[in-house]
Structures are given as structure tokens and as C-alpha cells.
VEXDREN-2710 file (C-alpha; in Angstrom, 1 decimal):
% VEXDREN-2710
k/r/px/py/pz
1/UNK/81.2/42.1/143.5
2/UNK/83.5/44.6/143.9
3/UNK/86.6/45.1/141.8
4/UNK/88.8/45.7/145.1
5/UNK/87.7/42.8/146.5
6/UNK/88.4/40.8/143.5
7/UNK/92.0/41.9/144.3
8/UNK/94.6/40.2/146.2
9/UNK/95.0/42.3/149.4
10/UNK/99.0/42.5/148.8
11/UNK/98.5/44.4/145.1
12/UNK/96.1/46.8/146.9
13/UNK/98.6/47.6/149.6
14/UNK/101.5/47.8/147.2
15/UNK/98.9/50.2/145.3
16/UNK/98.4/52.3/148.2
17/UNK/102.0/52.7/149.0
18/UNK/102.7/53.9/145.0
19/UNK/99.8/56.3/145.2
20/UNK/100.7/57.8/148.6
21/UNK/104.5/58.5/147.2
22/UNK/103.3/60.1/143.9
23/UNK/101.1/62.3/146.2
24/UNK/103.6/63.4/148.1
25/UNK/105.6/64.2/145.4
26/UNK/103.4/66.3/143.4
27/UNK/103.0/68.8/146.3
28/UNK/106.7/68.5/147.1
29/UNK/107.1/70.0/143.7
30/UNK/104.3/72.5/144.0
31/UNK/105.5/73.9/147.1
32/UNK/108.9/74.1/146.0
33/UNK/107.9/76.4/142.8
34/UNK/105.7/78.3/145.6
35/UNK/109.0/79.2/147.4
36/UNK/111.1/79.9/144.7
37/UNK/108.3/82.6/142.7
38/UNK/107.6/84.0/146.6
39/UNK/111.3/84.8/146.8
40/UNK/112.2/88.0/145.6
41/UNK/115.3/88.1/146.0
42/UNK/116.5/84.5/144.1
43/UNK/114.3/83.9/141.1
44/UNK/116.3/81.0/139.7
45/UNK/115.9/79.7/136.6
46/UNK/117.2/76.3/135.6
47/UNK/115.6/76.0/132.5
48/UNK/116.3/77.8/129.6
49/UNK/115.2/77.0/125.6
50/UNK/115.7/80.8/124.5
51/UNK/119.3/82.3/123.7
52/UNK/121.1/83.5/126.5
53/UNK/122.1/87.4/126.6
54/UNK/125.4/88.1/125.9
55/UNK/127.4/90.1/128.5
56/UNK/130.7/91.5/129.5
57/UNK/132.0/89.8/132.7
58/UNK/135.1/91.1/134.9
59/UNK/137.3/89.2/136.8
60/UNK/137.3/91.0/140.6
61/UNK/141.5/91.6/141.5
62/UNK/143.0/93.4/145.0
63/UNK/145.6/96.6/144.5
64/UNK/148.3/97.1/147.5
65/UNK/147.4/100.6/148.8
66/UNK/148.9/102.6/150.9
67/UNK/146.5/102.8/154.4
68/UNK/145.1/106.9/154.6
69/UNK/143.6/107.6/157.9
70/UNK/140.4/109.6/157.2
71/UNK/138.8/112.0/159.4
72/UNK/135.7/114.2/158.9
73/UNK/134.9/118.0/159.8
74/UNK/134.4/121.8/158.1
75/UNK/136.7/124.1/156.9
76/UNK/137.0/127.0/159.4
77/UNK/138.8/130.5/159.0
78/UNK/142.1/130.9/160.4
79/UNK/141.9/134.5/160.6
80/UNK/139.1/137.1/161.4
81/UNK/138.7/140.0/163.2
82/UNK/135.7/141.6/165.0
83/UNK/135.1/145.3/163.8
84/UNK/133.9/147.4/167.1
85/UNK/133.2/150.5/167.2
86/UNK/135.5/152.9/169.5
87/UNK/133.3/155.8/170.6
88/UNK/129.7/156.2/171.3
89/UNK/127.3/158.1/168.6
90/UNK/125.6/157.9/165.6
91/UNK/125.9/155.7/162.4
92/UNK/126.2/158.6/159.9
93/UNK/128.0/156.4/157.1
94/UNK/128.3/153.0/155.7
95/UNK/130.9/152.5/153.5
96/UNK/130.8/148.7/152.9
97/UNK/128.2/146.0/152.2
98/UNK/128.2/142.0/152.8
99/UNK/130.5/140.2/150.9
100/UNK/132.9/143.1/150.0
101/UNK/136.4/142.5/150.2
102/UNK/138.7/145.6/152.0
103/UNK/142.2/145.7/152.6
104/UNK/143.5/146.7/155.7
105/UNK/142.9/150.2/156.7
106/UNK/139.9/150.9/154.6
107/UNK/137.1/152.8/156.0
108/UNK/134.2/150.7/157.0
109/UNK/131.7/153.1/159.0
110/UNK/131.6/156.7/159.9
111/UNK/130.1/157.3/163.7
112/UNK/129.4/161.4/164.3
113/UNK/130.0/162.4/167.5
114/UNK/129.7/166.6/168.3
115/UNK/130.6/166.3/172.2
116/UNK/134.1/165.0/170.9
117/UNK/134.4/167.6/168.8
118/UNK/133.4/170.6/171.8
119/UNK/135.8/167.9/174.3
120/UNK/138.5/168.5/171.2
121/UNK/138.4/172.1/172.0
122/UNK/138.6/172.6/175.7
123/UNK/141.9/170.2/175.7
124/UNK/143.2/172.6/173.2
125/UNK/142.5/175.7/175.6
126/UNK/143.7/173.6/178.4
127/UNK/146.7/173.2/176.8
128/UNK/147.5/176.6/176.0
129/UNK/146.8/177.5/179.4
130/UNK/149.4/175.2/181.1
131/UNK/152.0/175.8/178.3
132/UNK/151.6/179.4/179.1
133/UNK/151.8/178.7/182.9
134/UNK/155.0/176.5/182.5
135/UNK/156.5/179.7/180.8
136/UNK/155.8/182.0/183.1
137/UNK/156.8/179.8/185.8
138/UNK/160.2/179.2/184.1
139/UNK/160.6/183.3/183.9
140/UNK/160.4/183.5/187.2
141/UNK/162.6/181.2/188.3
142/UNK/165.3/182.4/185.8
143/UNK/164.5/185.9/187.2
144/UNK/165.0/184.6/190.8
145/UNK/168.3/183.0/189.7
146/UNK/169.7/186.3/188.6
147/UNK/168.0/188.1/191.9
148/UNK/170.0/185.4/193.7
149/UNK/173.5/186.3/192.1
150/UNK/173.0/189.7/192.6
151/UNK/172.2/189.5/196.3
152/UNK/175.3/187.8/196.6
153/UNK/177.5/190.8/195.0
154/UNK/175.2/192.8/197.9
155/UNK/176.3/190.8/200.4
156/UNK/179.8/191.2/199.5
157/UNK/179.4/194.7/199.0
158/UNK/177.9/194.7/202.5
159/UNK/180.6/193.0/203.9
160/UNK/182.9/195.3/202.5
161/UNK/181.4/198.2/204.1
162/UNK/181.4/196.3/207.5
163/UNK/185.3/196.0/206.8
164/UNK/185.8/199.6/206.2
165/UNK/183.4/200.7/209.1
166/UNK/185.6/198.5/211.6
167/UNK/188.4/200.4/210.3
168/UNK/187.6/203.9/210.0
169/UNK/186.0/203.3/214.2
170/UNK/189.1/201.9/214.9
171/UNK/191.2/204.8/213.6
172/UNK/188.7/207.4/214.9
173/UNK/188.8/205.5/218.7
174/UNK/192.6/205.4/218.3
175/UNK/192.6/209.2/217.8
176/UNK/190.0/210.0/220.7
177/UNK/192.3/207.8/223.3
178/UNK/195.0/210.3/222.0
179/UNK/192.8/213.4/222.3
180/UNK/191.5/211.9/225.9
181/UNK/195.1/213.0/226.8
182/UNK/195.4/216.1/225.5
183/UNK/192.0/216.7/226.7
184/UNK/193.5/215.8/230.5
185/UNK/196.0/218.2/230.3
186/UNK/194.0/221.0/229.4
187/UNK/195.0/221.2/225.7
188/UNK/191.8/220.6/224.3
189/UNK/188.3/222.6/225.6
190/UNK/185.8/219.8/226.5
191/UNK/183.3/220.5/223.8
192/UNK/185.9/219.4/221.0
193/UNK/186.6/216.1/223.2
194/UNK/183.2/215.4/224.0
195/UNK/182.7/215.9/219.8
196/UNK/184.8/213.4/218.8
197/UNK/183.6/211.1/221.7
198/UNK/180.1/211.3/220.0
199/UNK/181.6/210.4/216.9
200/UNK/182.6/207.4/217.5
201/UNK/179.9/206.3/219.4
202/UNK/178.1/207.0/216.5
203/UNK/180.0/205.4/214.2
204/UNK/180.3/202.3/216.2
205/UNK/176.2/202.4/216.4
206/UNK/175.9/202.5/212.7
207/UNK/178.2/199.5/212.4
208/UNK/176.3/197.4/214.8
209/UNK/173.4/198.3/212.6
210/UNK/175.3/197.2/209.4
211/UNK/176.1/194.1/211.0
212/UNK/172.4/193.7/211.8
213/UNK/171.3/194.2/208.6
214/UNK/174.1/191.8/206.9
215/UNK/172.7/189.2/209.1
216/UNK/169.5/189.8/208.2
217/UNK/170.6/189.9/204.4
218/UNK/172.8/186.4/204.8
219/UNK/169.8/184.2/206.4
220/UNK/169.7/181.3/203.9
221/UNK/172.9/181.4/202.5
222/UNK/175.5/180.4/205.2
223/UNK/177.1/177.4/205.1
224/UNK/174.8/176.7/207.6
225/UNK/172.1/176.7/205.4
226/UNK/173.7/174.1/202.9
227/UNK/174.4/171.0/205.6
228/UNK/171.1/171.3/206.8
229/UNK/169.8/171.4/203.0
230/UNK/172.0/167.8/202.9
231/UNK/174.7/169.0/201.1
232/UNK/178.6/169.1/201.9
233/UNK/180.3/172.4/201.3
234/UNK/182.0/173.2/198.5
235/UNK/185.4/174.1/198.1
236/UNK/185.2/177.6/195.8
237/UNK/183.3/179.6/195.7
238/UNK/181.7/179.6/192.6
239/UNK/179.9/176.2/193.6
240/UNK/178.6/177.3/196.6
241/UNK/176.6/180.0/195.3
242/UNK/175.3/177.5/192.8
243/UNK/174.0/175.1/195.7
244/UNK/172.4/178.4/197.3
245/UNK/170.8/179.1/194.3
246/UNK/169.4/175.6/194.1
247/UNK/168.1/175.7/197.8
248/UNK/166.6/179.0/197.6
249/UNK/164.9/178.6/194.2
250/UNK/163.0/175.8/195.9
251/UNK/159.7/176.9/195.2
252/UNK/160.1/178.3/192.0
253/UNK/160.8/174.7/190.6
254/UNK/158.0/173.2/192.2
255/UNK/156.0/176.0/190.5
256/UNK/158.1/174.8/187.0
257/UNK/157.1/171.0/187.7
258/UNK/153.4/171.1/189.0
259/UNK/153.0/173.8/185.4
260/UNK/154.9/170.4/184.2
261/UNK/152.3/168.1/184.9
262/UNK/150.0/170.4/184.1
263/UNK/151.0/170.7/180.3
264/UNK/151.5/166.3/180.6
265/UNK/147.7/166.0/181.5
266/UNK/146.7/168.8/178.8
267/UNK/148.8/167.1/176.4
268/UNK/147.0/163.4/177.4
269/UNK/143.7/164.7/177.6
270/UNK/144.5/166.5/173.6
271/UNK/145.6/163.7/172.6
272/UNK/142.9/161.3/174.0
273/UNK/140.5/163.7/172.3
274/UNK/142.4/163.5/168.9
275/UNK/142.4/159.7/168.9
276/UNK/138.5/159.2/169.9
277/UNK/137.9/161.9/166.9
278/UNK/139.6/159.6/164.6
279/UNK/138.0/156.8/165.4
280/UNK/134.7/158.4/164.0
281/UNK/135.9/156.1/161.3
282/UNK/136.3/152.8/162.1
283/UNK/138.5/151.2/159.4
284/UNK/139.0/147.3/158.8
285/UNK/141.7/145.7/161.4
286/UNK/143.2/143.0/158.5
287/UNK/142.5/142.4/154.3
288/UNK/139.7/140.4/154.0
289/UNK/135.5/139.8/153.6
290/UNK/133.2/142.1/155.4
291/UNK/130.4/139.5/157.0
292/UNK/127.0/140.8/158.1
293/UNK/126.9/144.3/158.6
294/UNK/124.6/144.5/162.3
295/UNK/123.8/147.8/162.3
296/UNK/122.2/150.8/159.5
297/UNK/122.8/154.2/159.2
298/UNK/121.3/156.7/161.5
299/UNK/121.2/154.4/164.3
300/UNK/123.1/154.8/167.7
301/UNK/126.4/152.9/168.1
302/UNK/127.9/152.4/172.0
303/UNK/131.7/152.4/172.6
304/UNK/133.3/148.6/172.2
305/UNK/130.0/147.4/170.5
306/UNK/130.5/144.6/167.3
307/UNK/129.7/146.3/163.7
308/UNK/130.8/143.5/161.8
309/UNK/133.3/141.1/161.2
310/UNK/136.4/140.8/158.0
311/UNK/137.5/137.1/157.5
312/UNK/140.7/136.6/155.8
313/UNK/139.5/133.8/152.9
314/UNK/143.4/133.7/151.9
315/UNK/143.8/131.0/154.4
316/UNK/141.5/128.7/156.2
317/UNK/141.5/125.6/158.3
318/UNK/140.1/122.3/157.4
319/UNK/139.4/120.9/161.5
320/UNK/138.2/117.2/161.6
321/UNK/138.1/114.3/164.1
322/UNK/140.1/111.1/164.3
323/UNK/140.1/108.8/166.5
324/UNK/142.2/108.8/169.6
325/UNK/144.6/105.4/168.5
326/UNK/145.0/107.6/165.1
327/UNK/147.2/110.3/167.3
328/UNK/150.8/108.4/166.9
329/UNK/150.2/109.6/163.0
330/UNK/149.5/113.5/163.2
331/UNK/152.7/115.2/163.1
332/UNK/152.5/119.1/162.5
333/UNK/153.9/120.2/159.1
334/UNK/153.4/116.5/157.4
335/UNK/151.2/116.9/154.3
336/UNK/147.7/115.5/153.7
337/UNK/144.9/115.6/151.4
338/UNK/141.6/117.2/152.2
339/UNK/138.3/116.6/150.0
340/UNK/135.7/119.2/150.0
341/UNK/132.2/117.5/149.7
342/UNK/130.9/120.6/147.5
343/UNK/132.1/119.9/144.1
344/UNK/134.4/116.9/145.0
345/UNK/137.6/119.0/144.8
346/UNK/141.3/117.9/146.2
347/UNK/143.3/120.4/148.6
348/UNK/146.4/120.1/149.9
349/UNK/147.1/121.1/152.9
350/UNK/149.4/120.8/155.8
351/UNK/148.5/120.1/159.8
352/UNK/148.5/122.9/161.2
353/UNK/147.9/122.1/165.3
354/UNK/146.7/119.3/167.1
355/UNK/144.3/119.5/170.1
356/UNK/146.2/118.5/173.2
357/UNK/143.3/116.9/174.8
358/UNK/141.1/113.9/173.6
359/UNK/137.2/114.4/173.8
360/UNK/136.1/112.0/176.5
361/UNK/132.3/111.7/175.1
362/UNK/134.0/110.6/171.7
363/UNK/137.2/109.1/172.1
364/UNK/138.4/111.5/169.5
365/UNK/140.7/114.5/168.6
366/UNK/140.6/117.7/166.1
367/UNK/143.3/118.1/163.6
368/UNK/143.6/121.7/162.0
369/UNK/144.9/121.4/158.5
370/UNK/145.7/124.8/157.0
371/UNK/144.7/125.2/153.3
372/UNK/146.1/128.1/150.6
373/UNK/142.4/129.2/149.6
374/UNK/143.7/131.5/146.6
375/UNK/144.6/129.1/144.0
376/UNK/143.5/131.6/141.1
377/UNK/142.6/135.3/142.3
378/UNK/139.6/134.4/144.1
379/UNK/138.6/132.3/146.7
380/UNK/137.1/128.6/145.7
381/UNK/136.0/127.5/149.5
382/UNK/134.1/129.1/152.0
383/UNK/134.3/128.5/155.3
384/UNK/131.6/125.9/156.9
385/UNK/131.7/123.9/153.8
386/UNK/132.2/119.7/154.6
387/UNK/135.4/118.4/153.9
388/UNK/137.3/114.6/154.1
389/UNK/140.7/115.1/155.7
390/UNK/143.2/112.1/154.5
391/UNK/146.5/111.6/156.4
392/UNK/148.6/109.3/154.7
393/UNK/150.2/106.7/156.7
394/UNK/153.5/104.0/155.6
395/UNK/151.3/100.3/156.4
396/UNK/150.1/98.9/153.2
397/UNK/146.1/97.4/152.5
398/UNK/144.7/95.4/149.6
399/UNK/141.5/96.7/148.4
400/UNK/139.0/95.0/146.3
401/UNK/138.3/97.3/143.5
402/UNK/135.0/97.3/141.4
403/UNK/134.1/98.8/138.2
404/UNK/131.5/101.1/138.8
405/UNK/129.7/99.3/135.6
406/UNK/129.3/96.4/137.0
407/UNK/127.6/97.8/140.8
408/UNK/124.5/98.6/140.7
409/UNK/124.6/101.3/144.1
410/UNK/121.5/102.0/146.5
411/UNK/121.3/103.5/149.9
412/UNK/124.0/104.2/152.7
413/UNK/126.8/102.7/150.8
414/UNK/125.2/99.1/150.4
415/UNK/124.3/97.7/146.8
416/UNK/124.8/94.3/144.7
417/UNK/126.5/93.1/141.9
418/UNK/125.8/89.8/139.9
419/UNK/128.8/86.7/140.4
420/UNK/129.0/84.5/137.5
421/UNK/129.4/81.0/138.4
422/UNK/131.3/78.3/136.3
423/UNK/128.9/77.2/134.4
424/UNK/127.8/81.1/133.3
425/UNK/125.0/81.5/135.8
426/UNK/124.2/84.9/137.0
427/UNK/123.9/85.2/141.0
428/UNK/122.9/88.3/143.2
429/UNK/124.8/89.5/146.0
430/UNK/125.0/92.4/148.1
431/UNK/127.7/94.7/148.8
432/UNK/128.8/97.2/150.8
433/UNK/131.1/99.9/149.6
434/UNK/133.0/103.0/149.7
435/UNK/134.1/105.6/146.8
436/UNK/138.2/104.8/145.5
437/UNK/138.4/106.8/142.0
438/UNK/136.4/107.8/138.9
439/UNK/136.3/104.7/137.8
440/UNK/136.0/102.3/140.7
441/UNK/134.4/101.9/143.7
442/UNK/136.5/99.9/146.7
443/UNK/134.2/96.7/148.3
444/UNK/134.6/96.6/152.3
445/UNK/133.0/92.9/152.4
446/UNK/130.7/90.7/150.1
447/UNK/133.3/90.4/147.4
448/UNK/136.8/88.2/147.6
449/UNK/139.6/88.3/144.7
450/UNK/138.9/86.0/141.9
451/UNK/135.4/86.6/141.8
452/UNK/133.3/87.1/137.9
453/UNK/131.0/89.9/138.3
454/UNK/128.9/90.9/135.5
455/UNK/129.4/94.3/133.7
456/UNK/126.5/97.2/132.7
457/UNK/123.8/94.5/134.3
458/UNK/120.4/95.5/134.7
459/UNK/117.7/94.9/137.5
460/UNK/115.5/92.8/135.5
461/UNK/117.8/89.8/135.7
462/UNK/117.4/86.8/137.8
463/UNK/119.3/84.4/139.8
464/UNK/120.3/81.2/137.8
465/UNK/120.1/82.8/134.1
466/UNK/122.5/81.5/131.9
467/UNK/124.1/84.5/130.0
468/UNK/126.9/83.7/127.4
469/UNK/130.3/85.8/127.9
470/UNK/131.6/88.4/125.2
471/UNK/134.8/87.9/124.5
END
């Protein structure tokens, strides 16, 4: 017989039930040391029977800081100018490499042009030519003016004549009207009458022909001839030959003002040929940094065409984006703080302008912030370097500071540092963070004020070790 059925059926089912629960325990207790050595990230140990390592522990505080609004961007110049050259011809000379710095005025290039320098001639011959004109013009009409003035002492002298003509025919007809009578009463032969009859007809022929001529000798300066010129007439005498002068020297000033323009468009063209010969050398427009140099010598240069460009490294301009609910903040002339990624320096600066538009892609708005770039005697930033514009604000933030010691950093700003619990066990946790100072790195969540961190830990430890606390 067998021993189970020797047994009362109660003991075996009690049996059962005892051997069932053991059963399930054990694997309960496998499994759960399956879990816990499958976990990577939690490898707690309970147990300990060697001494715990002894470590320096910090206890995590918040500071009150004042709230900077940060914005991101490149440092840009503030002033350049584009070198072009002014004339067409050839690149004879280069004066200047990359990188040089020139002040303004300094020679750059030197273009050779030879039709300039045949152009600079013919102006000058032109010139001479029309200032010779214009002189010989003038003589004439200074010539004409005395002409004019002496015509007038003609005309008087004319006049007078006229005036003694008139006389001497009226004295001569008063004594033929008397010898008419004599003549009638036989006391004078017929051939002495008829003598002094031709006489005066004579006489009184050649005054008709003075008067003929006097007219002929007045035309253009009667009074006349100065309302119908526009003018009033004067009262002396002395003034209205000066208006008769003016009217009939007419075309001798035209010839004076057309020899004039003639000398203004010699004197343009000389001068436009002087200014394109200096410009065979093209000299920097402003003190600065000669960029790259786009042409070598011996090639051909157009008029207007880029040769380089000189950036003035004395001042440049840090230009970042905020975001537009940031814009109540920017106030031109307030101060800021600018970091330059390349070799962590600090710059102040000063905002310079702010964009009067918001991008509508990015919600956002460019801040210029002008920077002193000569510090020393050098520059020590370049334009297109990355820079961290701070603008500080008045609200007030706590921050959580950690010890760089005690976080252990990874990738994109996230890493982990060790919380000691109460009864000095060592638990991971992760952490995301931004830079503060040398010394301390600011936590934006996974960390809360009180917290023990462990100092100088190291990536071998694991979750639940005991460690013992230097004092």
C-alpha cells in the first residue's frame, strides 16, 4: 500500500495547499531578481556586508535672480563699404591684400586707362579755344561800344552842320529876294541874278542831302528806337546813349554769352576728364579691413564694377531674435550683455535699433546691439561669429543651482545626479540643465530645494547603495 493512501485525505490537501504557496513564492522571488538585474537604469542594492564608500553630499538651495531675457544671433558689421571701380580699363596695380587694414584715403588699386589720358588733352585744347573766343568776342564788343559813342559825337556834329546849312540858305535866300529887286529895276545884269539864284538852289540841295544822310546815320537811335526796345526814355542825356549802346550791341553779347557757354562746357568736359584720371586710383571710402580682393592685376575692370569691400571692425552689431511678447523690454540705449560662443567671452553692449516689424513665420524680432570691438589695439570678434544676447529685465526668479561636481552632463543639456535619501542611499535621477557660472550649472526641472545630491560621483554606482557622508 501506498504511503498517500495511508494518509488522511485532509493532511494531503493541507499538504498541497503548503507546497503550492512555497512554489509560488520561490519564482515570485526569481522573477523579481530577474527585473531588478534586467534594469539598467535602477540596480538596487539592499544588502550590504562590505563598508560603504565615503562621499561628500550637498544640500541643493534656490538663489533670487534677476529674470535676463536671452536671445540668439551673429555679430554683424555696422559699417562697410563696397570698393568700385570708377572708369573702365586695366588692373595695372594692387596695392593691398586680404586682411590688410587701410585708413581712409589709401590707395587700393591702380586701373590704366590711355583714352583718358588723349580725352585729357582735347578738353584742354577745347578750352583754350573757347577762352580765346570769349576774348575776342569781348574785344569786339568793347570796340563796338566805343564805335557807338563816337557815332554819336557824328551825329551831333551832323546836326550841327544841318543847323548852320539852314542858316547860311536862309541868309543867302534873304539876300537873293533883295537882289530879285534890284534885278527888277535894272540894277543888276541877269547873269549875276541868275548866279546867286543857282546858289541857293544849290545850297538848299546839299542840305536836303545832309538831312538824308543824318537820317540815314540816326536809324537805331531815336527815341523811337528805345520804346520799341521796351524801355522808357531817359531824362539826360548821358543815359540815353547808354540804353542805345545796350540795344545796338545786341549781338555782340550774344556772341560774349554763346563764347560763355562755350568756355562752361570746356571747363565741364576738363574737369570731368581730370576727375575720371584720378580715379585710376581707387582709394578706400572709410578705415577699416580689405575683404576678398575679386579681381588680379592685368585683368580688365568695367566702370561701377565691385573690387572689394573695407569693413570697419571698430564697431559691429550683435543682431539676435526674441520673441515677440519680449518687445515691452527692448528699449534703445538700455545696456545688455552679449556672450560670444567662440571663447566664452562677455561684451557689453548697448541696443542699438529694433526691427519695427515682427516675423510672421517666427513670431519673433531682431534686436541690434552695438558692441566697441577695440578693447586693446586690435580687434577680438569677427563678424559671423555666434553670440548670446542677455537683456536684463526688473522681475525676479529662483534658480536651483548645482555644483558642477556633483552632475554628471551628457547630451543636449540633459544629465543626472545621485539624491541621497534619509537613510544614506544613493538614487539616480535625470536632469535637465542650462549653464549659470563657473562653478554651477542652473537645473530647469528634476531637482527641488532641499534635495542631497552626491558630490564627484562616478558612473559605476548603483541605485540603493549605502554610502556614508564626510563630514
Amino acid at each position: 500500500m501506498k504511503i498517500a493512501e495511508k494518509m488522511p485525505r485532509p493532511f494531503i490537501a493541507k499538504l498541497l495547499i503548503i507546497t503550492t504557496l512555497l512554489t509560488t513564492a520561490i519564482l515570485m522571488l526569481v522573477l523579481s531578481g530577474c527585473i531588478v538585474n534586467n534594469n539598467p537604469g535602477r540596480k538596487e542594492v539592499k544588502d550590504q556586508t562590505f563598508d560603504p564608500p565615503e562621499y561628500r553630499v550637498y544640500t541643493v538651495k534656490s538663489i533670487k535672480t534677476r529674470r535676463d531675457i536671452t536671445g540668439l544671433g551673429n555679430l554683424e558689421v555696422l559699417d562697410k563699404a563696397t570698393v568700385v571701380a570708377r572708369i573702365d580699363g586695366i588692373l595695372e596695380k594692387v596695392y593691398v591684400k586680404k586682411g590688410d587694414h587701410v585708413k581712409m584715403g589709401d590707395p587700393l588699386f591702380y586701373i590704366s586707362n590711355y583714352n583718358l589720358e588723349i580725352e585729357d588733352a582735347k578738353t584742354e585744347k577745347t578750352l583754350i579755344e573757347a577762352e580765346e573766343e570769349l576774348e575776342t568776342a569781348n574785344i569786339q564788343y568793347n570796340e563796338e561800344k566805343k564805335n557807338l559813342y563816337k557815332k554819336f559825337i557824328q551825329l551831333e556834329k551832323k546836326k550841327m552842320e544841318i543847323a548852320d546849312m539852314e542858316k547860311e540858305i536862309a541868309f543867302l535866300a534873304e539876300s537873293v529876294k533883295k537882289k530879285e529887286l534890284l534885278f527888277e529895276k535894272g540894277g543888276l545884269t541877269q547873269e549875276a541874278y541868275s548866279g546867286l539864284a543857282f546858289s541857293l538852289d544849290a545850297k538848299r540841295r546839299k542840305l536836303e542831302i545832309m538831312k538824308k544822310e543824318y537820317e540815314l546815320a540816326v536809324y537805331g537811335f531815336t527815341d523811337e528806337d528805345i520804346t520799341a526796345a521796351g524801355y522808357a526814355i531817359p531824362h539826360t542825356e548821358k543815359e540815353k546813349r547808354a540804353i542805345l549802346v545796350y540795344i545796338n550791341t545786341e549781338i555782340q553779347r550774344k556772341r560774349i554769352k554763346f563764347a560763355e557757354l562755350s568756355v562752361k562746357k570746356a571747363l565741364l568736359d576738363r574737369d570731368r576728364t581730370t576727375w575720371l584720371l584720378k580715379q585710376r586710383v581707387v582709394t578706400s571710402p572709410n578705415t577699416g579691413v580689405v575683404t576678398d580682393i575679386g579681381k588680379f592685376t592685368g585683368e580688365k575692370v568695367n566702370a561701377d564694377e565691385a573690387l572689394t569691400t573695407v569693413i570697419n571692425l571698430k564697431s559691429l552689431v550683435a543682431r539676435a531674435s526674441f520673441s515677440e511678447r519680449d518687445i515691452p523690454f527692448f528699449k534703445v540705449g538700455s545696456s545688455v550683455s552679449i556672450e560670444v560662443e567662440s571663447g566664452k567671452k562677455m561684451i557689453d553692449g548697448k541696443i542699438y535699433t529694433v526691427d519695427p516689424y515682427v516675423d510672421s513665420e517666427t513670431r519673433s524680432v531682431k534686436v541690434d546691439c552695438i558692441i566697441n570691438n577695440f578693447r586693446h589695439r586690435s580687434p577680438t570678434l569677427f563678424p559671423g561669429m555666434f553670440v548670446k544676447v542677455n537683456v536684463p529685465t526688473n522681475s525676479v526668479q529662483k534658480k536651483i543651482l548645482i555644483p558642477k561636481e556633483a552632475l554628471i552632463t551628457g547630451t543636449d543639456n540633459e544629465g543626472y545626479v545621485y539624491i541621497v535619501s534619509k537613510d544614506s542611499r544613493v538614487y539616480r535621477r535625470q536632469v535637465l540643465y542650462t549653464d549659470y557660472d563657473d562653478k554651477s550649472f542652473s537645473a530647469i526641472n528634476g531637482l527641488n530645494e532641499g534635495d542631497v545630491i552626491l558630490m564627484d560621483p562616478d558612473d559605476t554606482l548603483r541605485d540603493g547603495v549605502k554610502i556614508k557622508i564626510k563630514i
